[in-house]
C-alpha positions in Angstrom: -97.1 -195.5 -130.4 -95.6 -195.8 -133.8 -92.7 -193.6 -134.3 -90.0 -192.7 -137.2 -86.9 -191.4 -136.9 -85.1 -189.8 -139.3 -81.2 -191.1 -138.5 -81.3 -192.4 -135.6 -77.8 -193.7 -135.0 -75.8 -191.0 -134.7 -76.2 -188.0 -131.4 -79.6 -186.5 -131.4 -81.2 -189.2 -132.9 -79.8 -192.0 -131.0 -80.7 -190.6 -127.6 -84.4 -189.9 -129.1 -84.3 -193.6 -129.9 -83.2 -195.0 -126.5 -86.0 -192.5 -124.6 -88.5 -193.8 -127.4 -87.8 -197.1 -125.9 -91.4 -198.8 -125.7 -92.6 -198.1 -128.4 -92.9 -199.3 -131.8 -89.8 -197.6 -133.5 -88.8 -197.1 -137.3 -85.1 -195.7 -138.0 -84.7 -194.5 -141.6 -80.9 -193.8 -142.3 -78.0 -194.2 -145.1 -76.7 -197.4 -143.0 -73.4 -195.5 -142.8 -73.3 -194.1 -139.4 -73.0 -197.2 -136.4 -75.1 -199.6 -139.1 -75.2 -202.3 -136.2 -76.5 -200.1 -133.1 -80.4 -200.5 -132.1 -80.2 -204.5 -133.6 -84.0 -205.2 -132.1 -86.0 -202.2 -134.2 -86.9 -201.9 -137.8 -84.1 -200.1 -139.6 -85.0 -198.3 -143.4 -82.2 -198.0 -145.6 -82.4 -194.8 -147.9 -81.5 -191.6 -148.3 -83.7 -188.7 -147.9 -81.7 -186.7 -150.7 -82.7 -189.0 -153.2 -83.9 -192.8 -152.3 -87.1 -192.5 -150.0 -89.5 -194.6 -151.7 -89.0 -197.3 -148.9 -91.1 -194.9 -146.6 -93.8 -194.1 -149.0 -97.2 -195.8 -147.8 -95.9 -196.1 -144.2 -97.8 -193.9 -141.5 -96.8 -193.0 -138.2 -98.0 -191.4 -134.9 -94.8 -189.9 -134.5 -91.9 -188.4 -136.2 -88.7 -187.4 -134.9 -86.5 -185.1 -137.4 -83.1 -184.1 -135.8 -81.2 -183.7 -139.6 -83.2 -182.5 -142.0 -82.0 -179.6 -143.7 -83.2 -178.8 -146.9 -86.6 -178.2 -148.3 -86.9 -181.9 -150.0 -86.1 -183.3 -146.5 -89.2 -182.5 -144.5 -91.7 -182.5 -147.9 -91.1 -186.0 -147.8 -91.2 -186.9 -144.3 -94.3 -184.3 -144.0 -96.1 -186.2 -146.8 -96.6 -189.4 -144.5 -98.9 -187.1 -142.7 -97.9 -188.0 -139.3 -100.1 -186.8 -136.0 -97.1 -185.0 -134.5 -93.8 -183.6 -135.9 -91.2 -182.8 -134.0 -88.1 -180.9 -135.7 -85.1 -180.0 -134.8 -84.1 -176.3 -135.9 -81.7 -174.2 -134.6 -81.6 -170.5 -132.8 -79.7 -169.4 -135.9 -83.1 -169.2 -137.5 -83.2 -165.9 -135.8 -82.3 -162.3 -138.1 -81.2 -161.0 -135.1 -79.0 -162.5 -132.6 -80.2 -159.6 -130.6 -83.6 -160.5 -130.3 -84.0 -164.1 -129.8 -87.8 -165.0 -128.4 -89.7 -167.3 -130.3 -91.8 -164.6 -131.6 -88.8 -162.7 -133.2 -88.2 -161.9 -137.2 -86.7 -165.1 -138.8 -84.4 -165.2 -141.8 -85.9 -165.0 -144.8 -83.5 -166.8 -147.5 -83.3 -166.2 -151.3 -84.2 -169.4 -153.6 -85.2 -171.4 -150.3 -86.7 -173.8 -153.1 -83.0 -174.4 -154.3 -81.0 -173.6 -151.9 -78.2 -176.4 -150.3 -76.7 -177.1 -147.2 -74.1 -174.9 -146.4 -72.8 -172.8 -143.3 -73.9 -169.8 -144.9 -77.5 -170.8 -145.9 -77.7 -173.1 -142.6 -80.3 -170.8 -140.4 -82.3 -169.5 -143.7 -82.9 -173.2 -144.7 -83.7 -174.5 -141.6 -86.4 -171.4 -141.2 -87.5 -172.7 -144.8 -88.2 -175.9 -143.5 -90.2 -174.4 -140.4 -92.7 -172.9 -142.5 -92.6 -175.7 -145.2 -93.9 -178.0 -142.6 -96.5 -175.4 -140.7 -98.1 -174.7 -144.3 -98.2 -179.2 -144.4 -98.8 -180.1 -141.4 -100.4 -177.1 -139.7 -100.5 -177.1 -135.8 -98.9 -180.1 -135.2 -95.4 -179.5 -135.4 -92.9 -178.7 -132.8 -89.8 -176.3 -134.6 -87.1 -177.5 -131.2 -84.8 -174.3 -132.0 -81.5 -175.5 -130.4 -78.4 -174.2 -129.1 -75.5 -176.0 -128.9 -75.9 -179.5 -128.3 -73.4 -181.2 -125.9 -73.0 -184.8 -123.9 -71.5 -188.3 -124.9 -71.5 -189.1 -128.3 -71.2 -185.9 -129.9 -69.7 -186.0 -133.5 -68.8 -182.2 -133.8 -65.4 -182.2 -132.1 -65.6 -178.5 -130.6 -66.4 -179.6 -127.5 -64.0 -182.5 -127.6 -61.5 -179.6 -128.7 -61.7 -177.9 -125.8 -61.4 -180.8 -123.4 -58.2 -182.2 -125.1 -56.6 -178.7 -125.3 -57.7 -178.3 -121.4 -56.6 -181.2 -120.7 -53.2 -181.0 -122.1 -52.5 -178.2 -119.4 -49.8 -175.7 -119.6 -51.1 -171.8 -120.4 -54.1 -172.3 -122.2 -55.4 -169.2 -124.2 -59.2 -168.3 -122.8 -61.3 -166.2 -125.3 -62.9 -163.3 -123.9 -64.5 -162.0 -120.8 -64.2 -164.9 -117.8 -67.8 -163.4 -116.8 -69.2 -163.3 -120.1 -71.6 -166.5 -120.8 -72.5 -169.6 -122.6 -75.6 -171.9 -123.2 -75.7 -175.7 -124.1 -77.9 -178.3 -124.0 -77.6 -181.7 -122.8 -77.9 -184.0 -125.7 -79.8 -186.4 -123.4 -82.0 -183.1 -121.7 -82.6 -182.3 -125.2 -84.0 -185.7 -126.2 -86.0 -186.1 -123.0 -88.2 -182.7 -124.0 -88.1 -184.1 -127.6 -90.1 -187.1 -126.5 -92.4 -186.2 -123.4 -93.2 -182.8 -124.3 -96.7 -182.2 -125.9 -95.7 -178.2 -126.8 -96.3 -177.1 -130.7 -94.8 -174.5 -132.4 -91.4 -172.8 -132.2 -89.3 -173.3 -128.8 -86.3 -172.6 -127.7 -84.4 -175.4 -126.8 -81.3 -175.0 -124.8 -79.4 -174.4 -121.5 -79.1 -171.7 -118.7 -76.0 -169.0 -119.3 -72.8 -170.7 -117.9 -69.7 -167.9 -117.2 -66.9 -168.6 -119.3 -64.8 -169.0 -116.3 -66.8 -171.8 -114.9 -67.0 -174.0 -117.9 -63.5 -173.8 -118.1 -63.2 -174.7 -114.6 -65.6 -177.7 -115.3 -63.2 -179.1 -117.8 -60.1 -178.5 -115.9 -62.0 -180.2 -112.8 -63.1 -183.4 -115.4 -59.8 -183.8 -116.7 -57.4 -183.5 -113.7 -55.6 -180.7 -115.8 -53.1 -178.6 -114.5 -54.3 -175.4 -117.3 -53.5 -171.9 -116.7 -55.9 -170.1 -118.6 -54.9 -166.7 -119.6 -58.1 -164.4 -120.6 -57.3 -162.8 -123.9 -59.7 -160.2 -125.0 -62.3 -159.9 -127.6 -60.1 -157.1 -129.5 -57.3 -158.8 -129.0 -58.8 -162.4 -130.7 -60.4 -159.9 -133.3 -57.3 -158.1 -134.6 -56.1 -161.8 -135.5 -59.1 -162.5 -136.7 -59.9 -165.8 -134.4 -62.9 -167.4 -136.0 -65.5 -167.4 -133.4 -67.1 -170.7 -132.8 -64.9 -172.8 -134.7 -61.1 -171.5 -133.9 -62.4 -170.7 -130.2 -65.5 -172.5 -129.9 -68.3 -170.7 -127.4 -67.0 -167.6 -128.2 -68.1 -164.3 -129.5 -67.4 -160.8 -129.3 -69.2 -159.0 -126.9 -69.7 -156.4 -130.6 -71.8 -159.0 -131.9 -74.7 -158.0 -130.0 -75.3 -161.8 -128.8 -77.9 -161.8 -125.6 -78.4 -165.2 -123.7 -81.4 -166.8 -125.3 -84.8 -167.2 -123.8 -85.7 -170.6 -122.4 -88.9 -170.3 -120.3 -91.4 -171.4 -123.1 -89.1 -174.9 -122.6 -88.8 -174.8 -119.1 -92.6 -174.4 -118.9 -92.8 -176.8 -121.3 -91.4 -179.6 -119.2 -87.5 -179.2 -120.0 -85.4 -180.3 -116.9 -82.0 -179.3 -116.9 -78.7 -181.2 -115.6 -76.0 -179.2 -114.3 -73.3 -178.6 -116.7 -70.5 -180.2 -114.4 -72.4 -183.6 -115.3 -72.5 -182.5 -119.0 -69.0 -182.0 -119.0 -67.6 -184.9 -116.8 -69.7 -187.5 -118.8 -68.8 -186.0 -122.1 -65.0 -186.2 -120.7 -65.3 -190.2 -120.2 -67.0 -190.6 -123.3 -64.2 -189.5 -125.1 -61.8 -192.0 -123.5 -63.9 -195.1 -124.2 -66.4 -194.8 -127.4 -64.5 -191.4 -129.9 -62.4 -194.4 -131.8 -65.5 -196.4 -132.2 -67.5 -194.0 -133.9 -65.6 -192.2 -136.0 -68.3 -193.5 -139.0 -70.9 -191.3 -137.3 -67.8 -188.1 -138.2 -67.1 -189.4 -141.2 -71.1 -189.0 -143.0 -71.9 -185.9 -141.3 -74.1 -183.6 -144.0 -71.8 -180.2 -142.7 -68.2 -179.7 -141.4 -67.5 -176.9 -138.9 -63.4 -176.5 -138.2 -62.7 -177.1 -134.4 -60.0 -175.3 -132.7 -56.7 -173.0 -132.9 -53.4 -174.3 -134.2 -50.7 -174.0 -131.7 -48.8 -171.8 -133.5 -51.8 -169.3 -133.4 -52.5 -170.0 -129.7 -48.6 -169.5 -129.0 -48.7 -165.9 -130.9 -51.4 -164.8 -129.6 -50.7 -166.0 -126.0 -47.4 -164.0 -126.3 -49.4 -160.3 -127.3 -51.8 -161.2 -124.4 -48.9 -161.6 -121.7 -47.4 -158.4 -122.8 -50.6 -156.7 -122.1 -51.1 -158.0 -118.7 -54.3 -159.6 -118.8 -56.0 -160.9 -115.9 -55.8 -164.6 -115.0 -57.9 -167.0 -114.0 
């Protein structure tokens, strides 16, 4: 089988290309991001923004898309008229956080045609490029709508936030509701559907609800921390206005509305799912060997997300909670 994939040295894409391992495999990348991994396949230099003429001709049984996302991106890639597509998109396709089944409304966003990368037009453009690729390539595309996306090599350092802050020890400040819940994928789960899967069409694409209280428990556990975590809740984190997901990543208010996401299409599908401890433990070990090394995969990501609360903010915050008595866990 002749496959593409679009990166290919950096998180998604490099654990596509180790379970594409086989098979005849193309990576098409800037040459920025770990230029010297994958030595023994065919590496394409470009850029899919503006230099992609490299590709043009080339055809391919296969294409794996885990960063495309703008409309110009998957035109391209669609235009080598490959048998099967497979795309990763996100759950923040969806208009409703509410309502989050694969068959639910997904945003519709103005000048789609025009529109760039940014955190605001992130789930309207990558619902642009769902369609855009249906209308090309119809029936033979699989839209992976993911979750978050944790394991080793991770380049967005909210996880890697949270394990160093948990593994610092000392009172650590706990968003939320021990009981409420969490889903991530396994970046090496999600690759595995990615490449033996044979489901078209939209599918979500992440973990089972984890409590709160658990995954921090995980991470204390993995790091041999001595953390007290103190439970501060949503109004609390609110009234300071604590950015959710980026000041206390895997948080939201309970207000939002958020319901777990649907899975079973995937786990019909043929996703098999590690237990989070292993997520967790590996991702933990990771980060003492290989973060250093690969800082060039941080440094050329398309979109930046801020990761984690200053410790003055934790410390004020922290000090409202314990005059409220929260509970502790």
């Amino acid at each position: 089988m002749k496959a593409l994939v679009m990166g290919g040295t950096a998180f998604v894409g490099r654990a596509v290309v180790e379970r594409l391992r086989g098979n005849e495999i193309t990576l098409f990348h800037r040459g920025r991001s770990m230029p010297g991994l994958f030595p023994d396949f065919e590496h394409v230099i470009g850029d899919r923004d503006d230099d992609v003429d490299a590709l043009k001709g080339r055809t391919f049984d296969v294409v794996h898309d885990p960063g495309a996302f703008e409309l110009r991106h998957v035109r391209f890639v669609a235009a080598l008229d490959p048998k099967r597509y497979v795309f990763v998109s996100t759950i923040s396709v969806y208009a409703d956080h509410a309502d989050m089944d694969e068959s639910a409304p997904t945003h519709s966003l103005e000048n789609a045609e025009n529109a760039r990368l940014s955190l605001e037009t992130y789930g309207g453009l990558k619902a642009a490029c769902e369609r855009a690729l249906d209308a090309m390539l119809p029936k033979r595309v699989l839209h992976v709508r993911a979750g978050l996306i944790e394991g080793p090599h991770d380049y967005d350092p909210r996880f890697a936030w949270w394990l160093r802050r948990v593994a610092k020890g000392g009172e650590v400040l706990a968003p939320g509701d021990p009981n409420a819940t969490t889903q991530f994928v396994d970046v090496r789960d999600l690759a595995d559907f990615m490449v033996t899967t044979s489901a078209i069409g939209p599918v979500n694409v992440t973990g089972k609800p984890v409590r709160m209280g658990d995954l921090f428990d995980a991470m204390k556990n993995a790091t041999g921390s001595n953390a007290r975590f103190t439970w501060v809740p949503d109004e609390v984190l609110v009234r300071h206005e604590v950015g959710p997901y980026s000041e206390m990543p895997f948080w939201l208010p309970a207000s939002l509305g958020a319901k777990p996401v649907p899975i079973d299409r995937a786990i019909d599908a043929g996703l098999k799912l590690r237990p989070f401890e292993e997520t967790v433990r590996d991702t933990w070990a990771w980060l003492q060997s290989d973060w250093a090394s690969e800082a060039s995969v941080r440094e050329n990501r398309r979109m930046r997300i801020p990761a984690g609360i200053s410790e003055d903010r934790e410390r004020l915050i922290l000090e409202e909670a314990r005059a409220s008595h929260p509970a502790k866990g």
